[in-house]
Structures are given as C-alpha cells and as structure tokens.
MOPAC internal coordinates of N, CA, C and O (Angstrom, degrees):
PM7 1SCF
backbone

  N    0.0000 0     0.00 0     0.00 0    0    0    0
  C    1.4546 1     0.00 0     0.00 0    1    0    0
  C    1.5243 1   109.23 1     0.00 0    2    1    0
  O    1.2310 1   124.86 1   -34.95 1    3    2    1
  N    1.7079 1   108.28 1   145.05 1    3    2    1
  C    1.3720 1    88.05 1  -175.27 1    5    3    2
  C    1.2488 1    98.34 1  -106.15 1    6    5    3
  O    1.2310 1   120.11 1   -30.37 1    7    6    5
  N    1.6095 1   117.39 1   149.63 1    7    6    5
  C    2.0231 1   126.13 1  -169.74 1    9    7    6
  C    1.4026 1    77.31 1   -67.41 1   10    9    7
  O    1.2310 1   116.03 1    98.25 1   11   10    9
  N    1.1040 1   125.14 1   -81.75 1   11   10    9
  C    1.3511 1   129.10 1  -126.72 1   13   11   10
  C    1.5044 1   101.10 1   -62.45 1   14   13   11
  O    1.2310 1   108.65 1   151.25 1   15   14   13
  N    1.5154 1   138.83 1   -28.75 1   15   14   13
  C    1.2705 1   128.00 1   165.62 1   17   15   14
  C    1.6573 1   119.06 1   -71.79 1   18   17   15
  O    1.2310 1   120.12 1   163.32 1   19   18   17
  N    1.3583 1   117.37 1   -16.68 1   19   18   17
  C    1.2388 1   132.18 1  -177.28 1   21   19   18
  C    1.5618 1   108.44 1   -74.37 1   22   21   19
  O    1.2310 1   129.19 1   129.35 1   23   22   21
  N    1.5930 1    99.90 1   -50.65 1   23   22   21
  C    1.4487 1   102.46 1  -175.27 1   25   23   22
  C    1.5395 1   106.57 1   -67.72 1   26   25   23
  O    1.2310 1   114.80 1   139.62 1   27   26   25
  N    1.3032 1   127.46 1   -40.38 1   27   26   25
  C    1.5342 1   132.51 1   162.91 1   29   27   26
  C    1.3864 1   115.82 1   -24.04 1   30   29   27
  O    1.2310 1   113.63 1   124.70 1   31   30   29
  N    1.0491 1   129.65 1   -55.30 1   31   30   29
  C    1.5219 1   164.01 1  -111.38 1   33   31   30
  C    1.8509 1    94.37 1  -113.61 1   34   33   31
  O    1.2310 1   138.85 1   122.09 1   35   34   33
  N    1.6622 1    81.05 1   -57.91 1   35   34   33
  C    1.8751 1    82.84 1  -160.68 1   37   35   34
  C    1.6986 1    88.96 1   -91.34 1   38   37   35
  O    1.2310 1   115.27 1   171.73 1   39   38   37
  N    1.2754 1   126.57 1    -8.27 1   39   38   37
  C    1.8457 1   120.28 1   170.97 1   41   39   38
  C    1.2275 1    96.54 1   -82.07 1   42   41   39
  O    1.2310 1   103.93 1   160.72 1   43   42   41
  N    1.6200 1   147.22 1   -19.28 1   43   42   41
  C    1.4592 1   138.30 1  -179.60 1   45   43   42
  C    1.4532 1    94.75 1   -64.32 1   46   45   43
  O    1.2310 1   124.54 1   110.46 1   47   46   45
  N    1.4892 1   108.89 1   -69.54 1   47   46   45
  C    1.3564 1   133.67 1  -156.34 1   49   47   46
  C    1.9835 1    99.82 1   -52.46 1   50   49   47
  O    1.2310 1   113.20 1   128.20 1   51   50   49
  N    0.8826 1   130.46 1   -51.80 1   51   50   49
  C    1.2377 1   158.93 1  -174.80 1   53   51   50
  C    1.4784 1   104.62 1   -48.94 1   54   53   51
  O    1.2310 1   119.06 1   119.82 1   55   54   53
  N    1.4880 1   119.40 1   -60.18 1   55   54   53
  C    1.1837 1   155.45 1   163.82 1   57   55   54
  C    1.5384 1   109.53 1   -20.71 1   58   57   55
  O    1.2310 1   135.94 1   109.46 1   59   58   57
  N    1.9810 1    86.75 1   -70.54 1   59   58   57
  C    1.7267 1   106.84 1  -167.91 1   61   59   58
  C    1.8775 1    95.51 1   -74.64 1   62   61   59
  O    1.2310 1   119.93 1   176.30 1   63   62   61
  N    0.9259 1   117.74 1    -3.70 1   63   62   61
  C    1.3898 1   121.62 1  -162.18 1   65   63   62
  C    1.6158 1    93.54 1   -83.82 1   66   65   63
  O    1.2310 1   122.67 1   123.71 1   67   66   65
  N    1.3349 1   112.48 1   -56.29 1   67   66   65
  C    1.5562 1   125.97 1  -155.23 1   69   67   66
  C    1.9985 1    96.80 1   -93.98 1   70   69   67
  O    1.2310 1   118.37 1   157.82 1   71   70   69
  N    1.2145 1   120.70 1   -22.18 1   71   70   69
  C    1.2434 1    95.28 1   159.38 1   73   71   70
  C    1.6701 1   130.88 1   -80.02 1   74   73   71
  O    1.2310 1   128.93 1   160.30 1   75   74   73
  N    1.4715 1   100.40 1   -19.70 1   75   74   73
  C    1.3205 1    98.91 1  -168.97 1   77   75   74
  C    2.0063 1    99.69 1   -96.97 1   78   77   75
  O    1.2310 1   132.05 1   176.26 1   79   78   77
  N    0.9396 1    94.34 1    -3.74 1   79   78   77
  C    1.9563 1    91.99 1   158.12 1   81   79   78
  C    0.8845 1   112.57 1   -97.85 1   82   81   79
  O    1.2310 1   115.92 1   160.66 1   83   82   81
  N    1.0538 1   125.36 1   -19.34 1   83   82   81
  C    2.1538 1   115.89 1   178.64 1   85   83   82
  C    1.6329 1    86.34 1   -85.98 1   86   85   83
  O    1.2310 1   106.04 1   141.65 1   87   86   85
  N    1.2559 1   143.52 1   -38.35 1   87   86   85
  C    1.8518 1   135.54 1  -177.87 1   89   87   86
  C    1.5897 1    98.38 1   -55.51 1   90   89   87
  O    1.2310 1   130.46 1   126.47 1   91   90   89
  N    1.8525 1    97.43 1   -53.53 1   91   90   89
  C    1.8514 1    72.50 1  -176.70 1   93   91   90
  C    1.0023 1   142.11 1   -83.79 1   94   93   91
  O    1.2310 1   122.27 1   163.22 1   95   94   93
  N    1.2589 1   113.26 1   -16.78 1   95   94   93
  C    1.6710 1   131.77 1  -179.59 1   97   95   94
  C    1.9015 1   103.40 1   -74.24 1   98   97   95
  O    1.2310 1   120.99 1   138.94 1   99   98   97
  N    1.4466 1   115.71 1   -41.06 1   99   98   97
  C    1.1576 1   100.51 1   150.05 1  101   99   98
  C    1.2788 1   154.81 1   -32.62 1  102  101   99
  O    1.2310 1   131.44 1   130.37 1  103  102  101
  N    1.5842 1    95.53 1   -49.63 1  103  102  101
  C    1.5192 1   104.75 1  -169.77 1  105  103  102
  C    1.7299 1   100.78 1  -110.90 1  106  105  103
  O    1.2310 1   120.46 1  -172.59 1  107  106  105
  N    1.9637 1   116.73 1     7.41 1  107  106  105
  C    1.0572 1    90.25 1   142.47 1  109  107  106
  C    1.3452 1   128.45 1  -115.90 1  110  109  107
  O    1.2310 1   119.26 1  -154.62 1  111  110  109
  N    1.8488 1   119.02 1    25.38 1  111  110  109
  C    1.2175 1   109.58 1   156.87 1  113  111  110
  C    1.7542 1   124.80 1   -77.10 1  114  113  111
  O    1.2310 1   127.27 1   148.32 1  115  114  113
  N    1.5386 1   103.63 1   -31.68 1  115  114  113
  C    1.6572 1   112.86 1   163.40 1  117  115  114
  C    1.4606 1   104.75 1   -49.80 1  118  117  115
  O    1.2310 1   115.85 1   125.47 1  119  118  117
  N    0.9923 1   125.48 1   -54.53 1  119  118  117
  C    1.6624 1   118.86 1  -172.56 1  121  119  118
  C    1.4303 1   112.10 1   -61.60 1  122  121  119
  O    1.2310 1   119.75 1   107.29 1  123  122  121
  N    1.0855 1   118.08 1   -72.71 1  123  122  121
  C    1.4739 1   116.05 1   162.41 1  125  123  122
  C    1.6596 1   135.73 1   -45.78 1  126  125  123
  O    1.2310 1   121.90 1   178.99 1  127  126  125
  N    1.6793 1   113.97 1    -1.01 1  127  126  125
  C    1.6349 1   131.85 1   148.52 1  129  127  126
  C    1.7207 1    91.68 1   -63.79 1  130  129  127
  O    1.2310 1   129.88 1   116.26 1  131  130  129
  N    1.4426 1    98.55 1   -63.74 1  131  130  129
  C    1.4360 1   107.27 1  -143.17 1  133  131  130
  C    1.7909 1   102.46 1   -52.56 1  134  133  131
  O    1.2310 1   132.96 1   116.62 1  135  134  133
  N    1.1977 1    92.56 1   -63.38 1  135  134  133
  C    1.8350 1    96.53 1  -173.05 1  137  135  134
  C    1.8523 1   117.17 1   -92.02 1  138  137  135
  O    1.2310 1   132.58 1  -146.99 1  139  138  137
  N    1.7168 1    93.30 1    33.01 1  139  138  137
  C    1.6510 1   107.13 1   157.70 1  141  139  138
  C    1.4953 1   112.40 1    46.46 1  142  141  139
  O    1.2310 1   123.40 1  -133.24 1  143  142  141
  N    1.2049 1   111.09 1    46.76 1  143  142  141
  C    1.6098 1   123.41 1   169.84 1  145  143  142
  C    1.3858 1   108.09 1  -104.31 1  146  145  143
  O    1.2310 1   126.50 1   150.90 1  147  146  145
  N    1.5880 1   105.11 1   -29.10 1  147  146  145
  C    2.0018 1   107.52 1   169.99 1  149  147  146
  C    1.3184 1    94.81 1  -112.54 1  150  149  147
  O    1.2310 1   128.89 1   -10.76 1  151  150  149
  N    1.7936 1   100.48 1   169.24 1  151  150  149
  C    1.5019 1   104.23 1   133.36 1  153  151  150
  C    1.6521 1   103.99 1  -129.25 1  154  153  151
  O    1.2310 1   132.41 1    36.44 1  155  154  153
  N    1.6617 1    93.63 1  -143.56 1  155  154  153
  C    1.6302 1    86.99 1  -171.80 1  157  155  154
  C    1.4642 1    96.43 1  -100.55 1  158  157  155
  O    1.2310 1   111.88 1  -150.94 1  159  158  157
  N    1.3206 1   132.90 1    29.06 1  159  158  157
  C    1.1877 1   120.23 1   158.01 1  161  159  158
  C    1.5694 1   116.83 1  -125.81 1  162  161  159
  O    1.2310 1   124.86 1  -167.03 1  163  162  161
  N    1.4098 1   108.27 1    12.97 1  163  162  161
  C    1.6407 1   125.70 1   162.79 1  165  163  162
  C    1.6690 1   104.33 1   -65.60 1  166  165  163
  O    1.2310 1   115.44 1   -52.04 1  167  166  165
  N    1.4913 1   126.26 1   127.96 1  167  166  165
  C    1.2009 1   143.72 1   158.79 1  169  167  166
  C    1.4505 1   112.54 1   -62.83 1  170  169  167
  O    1.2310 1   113.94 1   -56.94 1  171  170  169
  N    1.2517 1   129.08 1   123.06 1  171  170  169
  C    1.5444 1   117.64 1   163.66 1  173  171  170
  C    1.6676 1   125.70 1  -118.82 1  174  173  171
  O    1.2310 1   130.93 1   -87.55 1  175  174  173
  N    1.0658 1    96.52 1    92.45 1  175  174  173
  C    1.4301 1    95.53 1   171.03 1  177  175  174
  C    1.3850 1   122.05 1   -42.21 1  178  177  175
  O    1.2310 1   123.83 1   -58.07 1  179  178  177
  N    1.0917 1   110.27 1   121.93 1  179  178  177
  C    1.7817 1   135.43 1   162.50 1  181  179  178
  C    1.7949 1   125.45 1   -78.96 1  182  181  179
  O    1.2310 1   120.02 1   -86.88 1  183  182  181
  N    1.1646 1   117.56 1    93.12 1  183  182  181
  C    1.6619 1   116.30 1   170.11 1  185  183  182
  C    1.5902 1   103.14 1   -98.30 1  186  185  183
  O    1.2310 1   117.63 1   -45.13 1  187  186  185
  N    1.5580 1   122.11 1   134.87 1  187  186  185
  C    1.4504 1   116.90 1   152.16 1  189  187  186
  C    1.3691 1    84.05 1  -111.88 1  190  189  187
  O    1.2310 1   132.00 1   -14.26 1  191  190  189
  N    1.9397 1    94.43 1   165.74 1  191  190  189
  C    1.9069 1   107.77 1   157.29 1  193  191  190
  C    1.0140 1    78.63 1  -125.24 1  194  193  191
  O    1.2310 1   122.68 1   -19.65 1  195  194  193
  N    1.6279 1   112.47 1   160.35 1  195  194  193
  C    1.5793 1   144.50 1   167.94 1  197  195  194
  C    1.4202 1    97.40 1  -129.23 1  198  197  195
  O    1.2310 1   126.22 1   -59.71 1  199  198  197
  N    1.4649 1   105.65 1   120.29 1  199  198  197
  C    1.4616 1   127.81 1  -169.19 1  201  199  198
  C    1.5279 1    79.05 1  -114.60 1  202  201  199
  O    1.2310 1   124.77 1   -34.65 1  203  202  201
  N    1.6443 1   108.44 1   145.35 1  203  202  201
  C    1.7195 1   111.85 1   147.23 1  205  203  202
  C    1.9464 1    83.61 1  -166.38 1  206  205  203
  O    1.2310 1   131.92 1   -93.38 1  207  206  205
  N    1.9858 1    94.58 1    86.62 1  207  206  205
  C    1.6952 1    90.48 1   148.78 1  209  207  206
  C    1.1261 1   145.02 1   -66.46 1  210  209  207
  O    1.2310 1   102.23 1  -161.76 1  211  210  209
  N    1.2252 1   150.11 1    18.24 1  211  210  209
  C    1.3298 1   137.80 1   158.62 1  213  211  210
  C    1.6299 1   105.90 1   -87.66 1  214  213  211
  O    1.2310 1   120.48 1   171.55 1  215  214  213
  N    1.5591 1   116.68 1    -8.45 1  215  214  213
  C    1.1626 1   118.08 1  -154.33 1  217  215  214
  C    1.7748 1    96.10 1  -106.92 1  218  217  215
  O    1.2310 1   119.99 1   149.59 1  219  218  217
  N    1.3588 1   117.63 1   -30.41 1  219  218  217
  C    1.0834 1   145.56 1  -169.40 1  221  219  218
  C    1.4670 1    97.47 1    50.54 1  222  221  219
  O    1.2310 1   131.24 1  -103.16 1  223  222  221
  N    1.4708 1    95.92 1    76.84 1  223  222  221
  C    1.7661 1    98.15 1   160.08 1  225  223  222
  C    1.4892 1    95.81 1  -149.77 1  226  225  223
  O    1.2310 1   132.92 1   -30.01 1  227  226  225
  N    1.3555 1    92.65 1   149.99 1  227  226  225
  C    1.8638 1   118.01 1  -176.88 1  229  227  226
  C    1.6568 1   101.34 1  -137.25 1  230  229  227
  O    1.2310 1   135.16 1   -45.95 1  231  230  229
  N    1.4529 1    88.28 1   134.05 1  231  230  229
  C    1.7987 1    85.77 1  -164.18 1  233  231  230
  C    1.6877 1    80.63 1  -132.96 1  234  233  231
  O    1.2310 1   117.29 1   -43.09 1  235  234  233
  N    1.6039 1   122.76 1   136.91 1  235  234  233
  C    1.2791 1   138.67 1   140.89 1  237  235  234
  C    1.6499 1   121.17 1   -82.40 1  238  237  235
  O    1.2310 1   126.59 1   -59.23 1  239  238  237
  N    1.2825 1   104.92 1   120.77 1  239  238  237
  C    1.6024 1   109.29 1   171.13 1  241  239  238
  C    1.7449 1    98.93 1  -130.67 1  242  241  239
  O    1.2310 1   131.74 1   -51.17 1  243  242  241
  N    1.6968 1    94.94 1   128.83 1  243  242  241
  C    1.2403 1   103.03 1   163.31 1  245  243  242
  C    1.6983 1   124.39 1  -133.89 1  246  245  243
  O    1.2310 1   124.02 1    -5.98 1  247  246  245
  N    1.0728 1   109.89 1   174.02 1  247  246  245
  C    1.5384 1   119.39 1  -177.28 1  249  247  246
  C    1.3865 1   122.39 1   177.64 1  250  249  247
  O    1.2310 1   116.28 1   -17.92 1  251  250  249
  N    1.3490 1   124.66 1   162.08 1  251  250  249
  C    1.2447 1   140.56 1  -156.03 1  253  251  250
  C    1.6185 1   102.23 1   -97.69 1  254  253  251
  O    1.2310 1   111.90 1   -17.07 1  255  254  253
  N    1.0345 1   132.87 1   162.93 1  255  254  253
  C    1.7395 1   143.17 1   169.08 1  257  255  254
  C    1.2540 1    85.10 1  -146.49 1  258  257  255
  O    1.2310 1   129.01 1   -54.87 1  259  258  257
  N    1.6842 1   100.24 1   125.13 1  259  258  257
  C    1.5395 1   125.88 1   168.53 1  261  259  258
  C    1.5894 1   110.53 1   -97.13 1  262  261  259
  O    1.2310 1   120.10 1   180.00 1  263  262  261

C-alpha cells in the first residue's frame, strides 16, 4: 500500500468530515439563538463517534464550544 496515497485519501475524507460538522453545528447553534434554547453563555457539549467497520474501531471524541 502506498502511505502517501493513503494518507491523501484519509486527509480528503477527514476534510469532507470537518466541513460538514462545522455546517451543522453552525446552523444548529443559529437555530437554537433563534428558538431560545441557547444563549451565548449556554455551554455545548460536543460528542463525535468515528466508526470504521472493517477495521473494528469506534472512537469517541468529545469537547466543549464556548
């Protein structure tokens, strides 16, 4: 296998991963301004899972947005 196309591969994938979580977490902190479930001094906890079955690994990452 070659790394260097692999590592390509999983920085594409990675990529599409981290734009389309900053779209939703965006547009669901705007939503939650809008219909007063946050404000800007509400904490929001952040969970991702990273599934990859053939590999059988499950990874939890979490964190806070201030």
């Amino acid at each position: 296998m070659d790394e260097d196309q692999l590592n390509i591969q999983i920085r594409k994938f990675l990529k599409q991963v981290g734009i389309k979580s900053q779209r939703e977490i965006e547009n669901g902190i705007k939503q939650g301004f809008i219909n007063g479930s946050i404000n800007e001094t509400t904490p929001i906890h952040v969970r991702m899972t990273l599934e990859v079955e053939p590999l059988q690994i499950t990874e939890v990452i979490e964190g806070d947005i201030q």
